[in-house]
Legacy VTK file of the C-alpha trace (Angstrom):
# vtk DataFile Version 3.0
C-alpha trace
ASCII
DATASET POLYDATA
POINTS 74 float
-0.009 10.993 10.540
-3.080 9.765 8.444
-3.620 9.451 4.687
-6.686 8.673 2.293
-5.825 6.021 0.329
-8.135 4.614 -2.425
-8.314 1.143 -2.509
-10.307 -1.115 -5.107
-12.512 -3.969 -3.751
-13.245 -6.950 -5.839
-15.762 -10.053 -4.521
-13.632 -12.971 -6.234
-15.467 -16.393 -7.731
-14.788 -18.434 -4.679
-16.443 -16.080 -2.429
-13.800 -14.310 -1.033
-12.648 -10.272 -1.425
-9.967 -8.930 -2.788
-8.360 -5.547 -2.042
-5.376 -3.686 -4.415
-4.355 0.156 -4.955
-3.281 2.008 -7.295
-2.341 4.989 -4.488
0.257 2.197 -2.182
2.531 0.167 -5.162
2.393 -4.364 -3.729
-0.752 -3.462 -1.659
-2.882 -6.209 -2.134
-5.044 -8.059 0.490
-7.833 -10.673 1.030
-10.251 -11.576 2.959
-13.524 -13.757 3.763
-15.521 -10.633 4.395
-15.030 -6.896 3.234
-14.140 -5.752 6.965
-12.023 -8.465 7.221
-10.462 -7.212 3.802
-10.329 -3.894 5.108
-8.474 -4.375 8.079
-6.015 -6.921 6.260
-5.329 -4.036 3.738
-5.061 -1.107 6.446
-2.054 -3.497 8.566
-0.738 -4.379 4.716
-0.103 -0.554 4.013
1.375 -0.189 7.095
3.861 -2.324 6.733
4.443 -1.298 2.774
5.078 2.163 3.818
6.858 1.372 6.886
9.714 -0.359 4.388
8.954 2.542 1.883
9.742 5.359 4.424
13.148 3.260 5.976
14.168 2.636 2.051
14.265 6.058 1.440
17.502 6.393 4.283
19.256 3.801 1.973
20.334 5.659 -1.282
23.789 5.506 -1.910
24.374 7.640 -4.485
22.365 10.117 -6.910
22.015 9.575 -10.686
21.800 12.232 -13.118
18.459 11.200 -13.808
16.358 8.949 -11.074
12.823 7.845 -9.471
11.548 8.782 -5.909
8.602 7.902 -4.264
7.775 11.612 -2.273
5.494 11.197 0.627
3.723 14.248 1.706
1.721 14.969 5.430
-1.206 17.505 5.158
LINES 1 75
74 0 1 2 3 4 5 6 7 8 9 10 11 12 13 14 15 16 17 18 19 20 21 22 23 24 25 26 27 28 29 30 31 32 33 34 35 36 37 38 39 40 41 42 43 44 45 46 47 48 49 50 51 52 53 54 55 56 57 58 59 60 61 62 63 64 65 66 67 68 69 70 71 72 73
């Protein structure tokens, strides 16, 4: 499954790049070059919703009132 996230790149003082979303909540990545960047971030969101997707098999018990993170395949 593939999905189009939106990810903001920033060149940083010392040189280096910096990559966060608003789309994948704790992505954040850096790198000495923007494909570098790019490939950090790509493995980083992953991972993030690797754990997302195995945290959703944990919840013990529903509230009356709650979050959820809902991931959707086109």
């Amino acid at each position: 499954m593939e999905r189009l996230i939106k990810i903001h790149i920033k060149k940083l003082p010392e040189g280096l790049y910096l990559a966060t979303s608003d789309d994948i909540q704790g992505l954040v990545a850096q790198g000495r070059t923007i494909t570098e960047t790019l490939e950090i971030a790509r493995d980083v969101t992953r991972k993030l919703l690797e754990a997302q997707k195995e945290n959703l098999h944990k919840l013990d018990y529903i509230k009356e009132s709650f979050d959820y993170n809902l991931i959707v395949g086109v």
